[in-house]
C-alpha positions as CSV (number, residue, x, y, z in Angstrom):
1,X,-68.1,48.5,53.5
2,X,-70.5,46.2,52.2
3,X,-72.5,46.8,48.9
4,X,-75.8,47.9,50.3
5,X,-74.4,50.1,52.5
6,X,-72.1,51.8,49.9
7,X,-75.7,52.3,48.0
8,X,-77.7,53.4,51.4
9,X,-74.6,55.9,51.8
10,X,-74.8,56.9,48.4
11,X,-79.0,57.7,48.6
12,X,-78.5,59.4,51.8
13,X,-76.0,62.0,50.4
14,X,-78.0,62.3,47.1
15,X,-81.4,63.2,49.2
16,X,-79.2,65.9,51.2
17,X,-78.1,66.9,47.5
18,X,-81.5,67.1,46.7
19,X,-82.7,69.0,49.6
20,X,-80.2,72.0,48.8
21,X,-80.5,72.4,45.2
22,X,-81.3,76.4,44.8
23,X,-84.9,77.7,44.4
24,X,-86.0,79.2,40.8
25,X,-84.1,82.0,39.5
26,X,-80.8,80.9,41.0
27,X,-77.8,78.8,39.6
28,X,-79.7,75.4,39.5
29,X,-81.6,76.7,36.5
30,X,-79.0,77.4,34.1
31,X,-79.3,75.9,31.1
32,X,-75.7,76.4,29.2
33,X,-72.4,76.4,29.9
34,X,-71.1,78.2,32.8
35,X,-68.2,77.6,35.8
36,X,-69.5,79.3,39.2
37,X,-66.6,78.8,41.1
38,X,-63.3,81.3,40.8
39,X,-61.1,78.0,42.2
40,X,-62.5,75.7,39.5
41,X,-60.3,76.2,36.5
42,X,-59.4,74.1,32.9
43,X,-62.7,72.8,32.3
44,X,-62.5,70.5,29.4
45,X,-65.4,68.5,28.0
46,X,-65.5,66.3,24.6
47,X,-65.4,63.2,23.0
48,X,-63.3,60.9,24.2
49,X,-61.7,60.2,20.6
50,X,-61.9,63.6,19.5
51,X,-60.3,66.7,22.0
52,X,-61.1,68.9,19.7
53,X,-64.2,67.7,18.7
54,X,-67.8,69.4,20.3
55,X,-69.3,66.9,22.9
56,X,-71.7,65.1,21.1
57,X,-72.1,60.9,20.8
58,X,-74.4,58.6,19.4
59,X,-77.3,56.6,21.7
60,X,-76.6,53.8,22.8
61,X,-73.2,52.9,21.5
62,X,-69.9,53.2,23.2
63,X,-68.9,56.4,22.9
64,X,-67.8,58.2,25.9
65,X,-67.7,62.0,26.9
66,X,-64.7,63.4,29.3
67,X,-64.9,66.3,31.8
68,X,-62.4,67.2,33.3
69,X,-61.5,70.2,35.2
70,X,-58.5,71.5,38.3
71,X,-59.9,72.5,41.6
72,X,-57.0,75.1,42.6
73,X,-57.9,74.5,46.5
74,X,-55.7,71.3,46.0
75,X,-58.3,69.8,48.7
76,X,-60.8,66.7,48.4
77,X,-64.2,68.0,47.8
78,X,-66.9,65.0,46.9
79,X,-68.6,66.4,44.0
80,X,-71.7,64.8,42.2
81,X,-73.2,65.1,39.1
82,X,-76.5,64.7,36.9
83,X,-78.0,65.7,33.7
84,X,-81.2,67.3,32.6
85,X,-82.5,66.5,29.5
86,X,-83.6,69.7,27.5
87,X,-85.7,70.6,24.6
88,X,-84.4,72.3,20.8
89,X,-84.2,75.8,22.9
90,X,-82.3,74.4,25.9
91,X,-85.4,74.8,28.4
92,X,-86.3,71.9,30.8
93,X,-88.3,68.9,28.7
94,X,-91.2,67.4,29.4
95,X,-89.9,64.5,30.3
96,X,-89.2,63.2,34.1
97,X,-85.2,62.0,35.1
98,X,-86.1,58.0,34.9
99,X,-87.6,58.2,31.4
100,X,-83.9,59.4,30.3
101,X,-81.6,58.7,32.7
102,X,-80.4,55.0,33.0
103,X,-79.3,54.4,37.2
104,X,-79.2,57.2,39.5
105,X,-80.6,60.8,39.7
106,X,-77.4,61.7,40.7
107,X,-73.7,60.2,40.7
108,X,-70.4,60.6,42.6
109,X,-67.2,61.5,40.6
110,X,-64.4,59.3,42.0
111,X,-61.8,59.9,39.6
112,X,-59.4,62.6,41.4
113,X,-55.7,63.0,41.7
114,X,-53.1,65.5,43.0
115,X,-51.0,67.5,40.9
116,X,-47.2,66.7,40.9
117,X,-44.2,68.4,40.7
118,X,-46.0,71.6,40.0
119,X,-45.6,75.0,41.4
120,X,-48.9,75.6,41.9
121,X,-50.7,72.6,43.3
122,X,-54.4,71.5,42.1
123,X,-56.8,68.5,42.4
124,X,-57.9,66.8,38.6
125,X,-61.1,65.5,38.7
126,X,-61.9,63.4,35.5
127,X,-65.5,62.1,34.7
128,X,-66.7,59.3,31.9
129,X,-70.1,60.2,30.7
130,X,-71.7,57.1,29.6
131,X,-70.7,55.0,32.3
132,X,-71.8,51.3,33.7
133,X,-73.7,53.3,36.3
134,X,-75.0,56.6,34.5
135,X,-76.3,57.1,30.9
136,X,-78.6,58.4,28.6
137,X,-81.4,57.0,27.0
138,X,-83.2,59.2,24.4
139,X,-81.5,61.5,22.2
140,X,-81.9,64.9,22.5
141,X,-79.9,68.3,24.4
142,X,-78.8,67.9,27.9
143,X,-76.8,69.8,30.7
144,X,-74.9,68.6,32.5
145,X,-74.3,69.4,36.1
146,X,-72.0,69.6,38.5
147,X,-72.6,69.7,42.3
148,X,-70.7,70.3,45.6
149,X,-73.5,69.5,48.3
150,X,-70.8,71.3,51.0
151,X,-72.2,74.3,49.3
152,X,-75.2,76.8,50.2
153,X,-75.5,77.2,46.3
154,X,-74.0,73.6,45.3
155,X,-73.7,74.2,41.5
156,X,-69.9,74.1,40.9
157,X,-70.2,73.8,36.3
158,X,-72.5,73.2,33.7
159,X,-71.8,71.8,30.5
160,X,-74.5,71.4,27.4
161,X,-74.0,68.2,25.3
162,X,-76.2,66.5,22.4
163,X,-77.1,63.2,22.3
164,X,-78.0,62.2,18.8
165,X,-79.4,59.2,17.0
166,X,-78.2,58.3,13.0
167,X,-81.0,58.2,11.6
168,X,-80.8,61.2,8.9
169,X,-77.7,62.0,6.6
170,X,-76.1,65.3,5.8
171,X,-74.8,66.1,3.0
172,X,-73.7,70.2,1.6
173,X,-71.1,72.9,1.1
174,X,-69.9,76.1,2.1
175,X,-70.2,79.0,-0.6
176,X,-70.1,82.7,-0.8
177,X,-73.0,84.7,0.2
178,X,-75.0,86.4,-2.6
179,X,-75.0,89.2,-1.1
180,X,-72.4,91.1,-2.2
181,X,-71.1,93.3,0.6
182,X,-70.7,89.7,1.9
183,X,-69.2,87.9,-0.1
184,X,-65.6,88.6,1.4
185,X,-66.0,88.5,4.5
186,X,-69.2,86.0,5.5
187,X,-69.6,81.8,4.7
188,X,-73.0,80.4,3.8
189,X,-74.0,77.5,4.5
190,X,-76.4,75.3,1.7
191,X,-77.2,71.9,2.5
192,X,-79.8,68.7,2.2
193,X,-80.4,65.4,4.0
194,X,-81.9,62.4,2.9
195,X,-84.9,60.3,4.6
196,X,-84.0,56.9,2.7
197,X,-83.6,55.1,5.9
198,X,-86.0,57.1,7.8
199,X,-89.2,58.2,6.0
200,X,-90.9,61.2,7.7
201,X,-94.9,61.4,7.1
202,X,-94.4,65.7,8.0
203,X,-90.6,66.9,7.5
204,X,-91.8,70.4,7.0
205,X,-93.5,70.5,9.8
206,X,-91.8,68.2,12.2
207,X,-88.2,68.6,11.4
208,X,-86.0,71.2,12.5
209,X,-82.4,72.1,11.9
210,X,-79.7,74.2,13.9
211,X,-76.2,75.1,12.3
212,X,-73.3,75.7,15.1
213,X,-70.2,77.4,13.8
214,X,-67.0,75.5,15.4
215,X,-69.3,73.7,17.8
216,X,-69.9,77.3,19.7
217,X,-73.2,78.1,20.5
218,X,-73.1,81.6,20.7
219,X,-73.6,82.4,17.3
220,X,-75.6,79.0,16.5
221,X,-78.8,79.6,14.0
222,X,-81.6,77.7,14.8
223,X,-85.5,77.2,14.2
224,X,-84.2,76.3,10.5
225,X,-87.4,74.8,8.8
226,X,-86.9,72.6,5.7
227,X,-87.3,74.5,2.4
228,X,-88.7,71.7,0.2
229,X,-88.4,67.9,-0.3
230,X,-88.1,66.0,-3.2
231,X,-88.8,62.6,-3.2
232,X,-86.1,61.3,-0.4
233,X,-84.2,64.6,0.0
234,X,-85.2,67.7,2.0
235,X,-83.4,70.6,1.0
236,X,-82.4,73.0,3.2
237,X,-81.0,75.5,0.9
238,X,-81.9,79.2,2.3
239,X,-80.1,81.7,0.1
240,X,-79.5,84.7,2.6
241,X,-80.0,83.1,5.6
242,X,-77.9,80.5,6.8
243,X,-74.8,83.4,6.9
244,X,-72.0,83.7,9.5
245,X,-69.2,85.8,9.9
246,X,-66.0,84.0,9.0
247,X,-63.8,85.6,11.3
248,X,-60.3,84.4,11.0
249,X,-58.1,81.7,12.1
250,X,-56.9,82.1,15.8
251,X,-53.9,83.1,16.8
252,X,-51.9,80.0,18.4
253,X,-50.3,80.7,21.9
254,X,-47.7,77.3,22.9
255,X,-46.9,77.4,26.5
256,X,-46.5,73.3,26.8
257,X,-42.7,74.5,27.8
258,X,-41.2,77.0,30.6
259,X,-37.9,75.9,29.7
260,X,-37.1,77.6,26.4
261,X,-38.9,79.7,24.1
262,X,-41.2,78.1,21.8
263,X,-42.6,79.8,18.6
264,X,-44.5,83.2,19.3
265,X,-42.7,83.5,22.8
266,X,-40.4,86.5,23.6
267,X,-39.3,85.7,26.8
268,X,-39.8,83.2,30.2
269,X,-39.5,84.6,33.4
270,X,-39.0,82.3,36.2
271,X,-40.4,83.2,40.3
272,X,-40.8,81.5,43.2
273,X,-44.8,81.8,42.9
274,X,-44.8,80.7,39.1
275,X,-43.6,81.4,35.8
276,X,-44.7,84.4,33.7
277,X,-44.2,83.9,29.3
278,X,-44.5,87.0,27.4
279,X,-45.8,86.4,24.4
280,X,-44.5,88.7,21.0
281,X,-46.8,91.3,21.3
282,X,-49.9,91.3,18.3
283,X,-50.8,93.6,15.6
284,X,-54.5,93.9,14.5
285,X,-55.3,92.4,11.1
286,X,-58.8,94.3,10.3
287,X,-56.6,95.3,7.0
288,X,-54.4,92.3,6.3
289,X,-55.0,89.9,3.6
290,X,-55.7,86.3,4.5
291,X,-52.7,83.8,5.7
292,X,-53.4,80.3,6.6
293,X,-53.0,79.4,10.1
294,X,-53.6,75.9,11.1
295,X,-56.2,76.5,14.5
296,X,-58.7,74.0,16.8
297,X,-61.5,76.7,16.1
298,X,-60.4,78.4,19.1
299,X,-60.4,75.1,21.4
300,X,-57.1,73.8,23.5
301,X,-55.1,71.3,24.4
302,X,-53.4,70.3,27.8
303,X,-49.9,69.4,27.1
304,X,-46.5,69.8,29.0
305,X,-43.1,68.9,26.8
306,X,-41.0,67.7,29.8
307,X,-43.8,64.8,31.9
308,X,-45.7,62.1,30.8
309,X,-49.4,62.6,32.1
310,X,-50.5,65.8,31.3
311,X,-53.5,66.9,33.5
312,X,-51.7,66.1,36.5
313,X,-48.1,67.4,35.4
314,X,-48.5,70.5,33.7
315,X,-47.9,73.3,35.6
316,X,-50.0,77.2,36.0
317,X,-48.4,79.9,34.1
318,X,-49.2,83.5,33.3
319,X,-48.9,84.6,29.3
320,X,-48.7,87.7,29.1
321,X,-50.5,89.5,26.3
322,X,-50.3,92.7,24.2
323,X,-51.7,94.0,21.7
324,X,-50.3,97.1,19.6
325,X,-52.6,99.5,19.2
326,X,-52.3,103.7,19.1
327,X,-55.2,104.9,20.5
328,X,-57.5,102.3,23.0
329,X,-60.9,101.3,20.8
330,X,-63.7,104.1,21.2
331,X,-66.2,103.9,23.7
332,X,-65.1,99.9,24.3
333,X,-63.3,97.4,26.0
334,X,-61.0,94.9,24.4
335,X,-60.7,90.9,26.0
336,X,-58.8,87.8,25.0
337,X,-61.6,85.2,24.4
338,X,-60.9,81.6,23.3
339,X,-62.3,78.2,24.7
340,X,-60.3,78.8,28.0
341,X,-62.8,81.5,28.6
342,X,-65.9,79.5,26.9
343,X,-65.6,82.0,23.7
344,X,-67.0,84.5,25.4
345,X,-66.1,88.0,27.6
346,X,-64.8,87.0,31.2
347,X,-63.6,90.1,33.6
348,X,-60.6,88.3,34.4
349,X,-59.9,88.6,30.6
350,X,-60.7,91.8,29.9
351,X,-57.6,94.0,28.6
352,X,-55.9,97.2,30.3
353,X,-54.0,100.0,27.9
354,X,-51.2,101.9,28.2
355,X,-51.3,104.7,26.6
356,X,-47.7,105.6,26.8
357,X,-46.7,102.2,25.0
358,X,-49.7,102.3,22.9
359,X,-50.7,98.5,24.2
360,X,-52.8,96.3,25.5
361,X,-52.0,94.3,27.8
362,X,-53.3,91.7,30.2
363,X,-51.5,88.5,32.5
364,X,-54.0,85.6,32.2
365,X,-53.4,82.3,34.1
366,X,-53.5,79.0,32.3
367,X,-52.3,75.5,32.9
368,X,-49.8,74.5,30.6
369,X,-51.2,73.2,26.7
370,X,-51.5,74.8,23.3
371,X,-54.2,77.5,23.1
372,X,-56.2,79.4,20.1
373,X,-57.1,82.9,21.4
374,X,-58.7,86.1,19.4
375,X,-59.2,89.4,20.9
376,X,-62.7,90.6,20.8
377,X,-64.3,94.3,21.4
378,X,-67.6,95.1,23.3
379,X,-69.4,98.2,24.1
380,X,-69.2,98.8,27.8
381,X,-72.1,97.0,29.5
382,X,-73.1,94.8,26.9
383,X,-72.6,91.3,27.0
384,X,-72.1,91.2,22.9
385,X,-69.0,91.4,21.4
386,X,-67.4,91.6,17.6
387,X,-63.7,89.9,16.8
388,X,-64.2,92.3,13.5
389,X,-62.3,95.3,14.0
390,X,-59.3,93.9,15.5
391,X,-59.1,90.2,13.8
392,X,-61.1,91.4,10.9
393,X,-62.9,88.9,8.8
394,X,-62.1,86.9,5.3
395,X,-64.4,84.0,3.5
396,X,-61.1,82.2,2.9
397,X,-61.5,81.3,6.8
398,X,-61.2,77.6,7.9
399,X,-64.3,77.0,10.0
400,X,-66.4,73.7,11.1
401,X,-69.7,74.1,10.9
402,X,-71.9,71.2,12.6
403,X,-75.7,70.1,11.6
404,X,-78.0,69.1,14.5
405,X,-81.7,67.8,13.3
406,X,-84.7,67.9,15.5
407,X,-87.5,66.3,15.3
408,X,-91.0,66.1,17.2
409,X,-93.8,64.7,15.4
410,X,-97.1,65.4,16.1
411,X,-97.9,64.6,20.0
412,X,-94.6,64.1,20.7
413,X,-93.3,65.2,24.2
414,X,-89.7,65.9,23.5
415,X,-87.5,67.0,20.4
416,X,-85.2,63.8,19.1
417,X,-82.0,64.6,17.7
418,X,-82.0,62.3,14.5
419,X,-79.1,63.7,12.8
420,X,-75.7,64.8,13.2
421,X,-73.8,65.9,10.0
422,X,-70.2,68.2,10.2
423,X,-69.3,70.2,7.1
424,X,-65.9,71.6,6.2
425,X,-63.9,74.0,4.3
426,X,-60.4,72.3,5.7
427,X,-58.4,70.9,3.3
């Protein structure tokens, strides 16, 4: 097939795409992460460098974002993407899809494969965001969308990013609350930047900053206005205010291996269907003192011990989970939460009890890797939830926190990200 008509095919499809997108109100206008989809599984998106990292790169360089994710129909589906570019508050921006997007609205992803020698078969698609034929060109938040024009409601997964320029430098620390019924259990977060290299006529007025714990949004604090500037610094020092729970470390969960027990594993249970690894069942530590367990912030990683190539050769398994526990939580249900479920509640996470055994207990279904999970509590029919009274929380926590800066001078139509600044309490 010749060029132009690879291009004409390609139009064609993306004005059907276009034509089907959902009306207000439906899954087109979501504006965070979300998978809509049961068969769509093992979303992954970060920096290409970095797994662990939060997907964030720098305009116009060559740094590269990578989606992936399993469609567990083990068919070919032609799925496309595009991104929207959003303000400080993740709505919509002013701004219209040529005066940020560099090529087409929309693109296909061509990057698929089958699984192999797996029990349970799956497609990998695999997506490089910049590309020669897709990117970015102003900094800022964006979403980004995936699309299955098969679909009466195409939108298969979204995925927020930040697209940031290096202008401003961060620079601060991570210190105990003042508060005192805080001060063991909640991080605060103190820090300043410096406008050397970019002077700013209005900081206070024109700058913004937004503090994400471990890259989550969930708990992000935003809105944060400048306190004072001094010459070239702005200080950003709000005692009381820039507080977060430091939870505690996640519990690690290694399944790269159905062939022997790794650490934390109690037994391996082979069927026909798939494999089942019961993990040793969990105590709660509300009460315990602090041990140092080395985590990835509640992120994982895809990983099989036996095959080169992981995405493709690790299998599906089903941990199985318990937790010991008396008497079931008042008035609440318990889930397993972790970046497999996007750190937040998912009914296929949610946890049973037995009150015989005193447990719960729940079978997820992962693909193979090296996992950080938590269990977390939540009133029934409330989408909040608290890791408190079954992790419990310490200040001696290891967290990430990262810095994003926004800025919209006076007139402007969008909100810039012109700083990006990480601080640590890891040795």
């Amino acid at each position: 097939m010749s060029i132009v008509k690879k291009c004409l095919c390609l139009c064609l499809t993306v004005v059907v795409l276009l034509l089907s997108l959902p009306a207000e109100g439906q899954h087109a206008e979501v504006y965070e992460d979300g998978v809509f989809k049961d068969y769509i599984r093992t979303v992954v998106f970060h920096p290409s460098t970095d797994q662990l990292a939060m997907p964030a790169i720098r305009l116009g360089s060559s740094q590269q974002l990578v989606l992936r994710f399993d469609d567990m129909e083990a068919d070919v589906k032609r799925y496309f993407f595009s991104i929207v570019h959003c303000d400080a508050d993740w709505r919509p921006s002013e701004l219209e899809k040529y005066e940020y997007i560099d090529g087409f609205d929309m693109e296909e992803i061509f990057d698929y494969q089958f699984s192999r020698g797996t029990l349970i078969d799956y497609t990998h698609y695999n997506l490089r965001l910049p590309n020669r034929n897709f990117k970015p060109t102003v900094s800022g938040n964006y979403i980004l969308q995936v699309f299955d024009p098969e679909l009466k409601d195409p939108l298969v997964l979204t995925r927020r990013f930040v697209v940031f320029e290096p202008k401003l430098s961060v620079a601060g620390e991570i210190i105990r609350p003042t508060n005192l019924s805080q001060s063991r259990t909640h991080q605060e977060i103190s820090f300043y930047i410096s406008q050397k290299n970019y002077p700013m006529s209005n900081p206070m007025d024109d700058l913004r900053a937004c503090i994400l714990q471990n890259g989550w949004w969930l708990n992000a604090i935003c809105h944060v206005s400048p306190r004072y500037t001094s010459g070239e610094i702005i200080n950003f020092e709000h005692r009381g205010r820039l507080v977060f729970e430091a939870g505690r470390n996640f519990r690690p969960m290694d399944i790269r291996t159905t062939r022997f027990r790794s650490e934390r594993v109690h037994t391996i249970e082979h069927f026909q269907d798939g494999t089942e690894i019961v993990m040793k069942t969990d105590d709660k530590r509300t009460h315990k003192s602090y041990s140092l367990i080395h985590d990835f912030n509640g992120r994982f990683i895809i990983e099989n011990r036996e095959f080169d190539n992981p995405h493709l050769t690790s299998d599906y398994v089903f941990p199985f989970l318990t937790l010991r526990s008396p008497l079931p939580v008042y008035d609440q249900e318990v889930y397993v939460i972790g970046g497999f479920s996007g750190m937040d509640l998912r009914e296929d996470c949610k946890m049973d009890f037995d009150d015989e055994k005193g447990l719960y207990y729940k079978e997820l279904f992962l693909k193979q890797g090296y996992y950080d999970y938590q269990y977390a509590n939540s009133h029934k029919g409330s989408d909040s939830f608290s890791t408190d009274e079954i992790e419990g929380s310490v200040f001696e926590t290891y967290n990430d926190y990262y810095i994003l800066l926004y800025y919209r001078p006076f007139g402007g139509r969008f909100d810039r990200v012109i700083g990006f600044g990480k601080l640590s309490n890891k040795e």
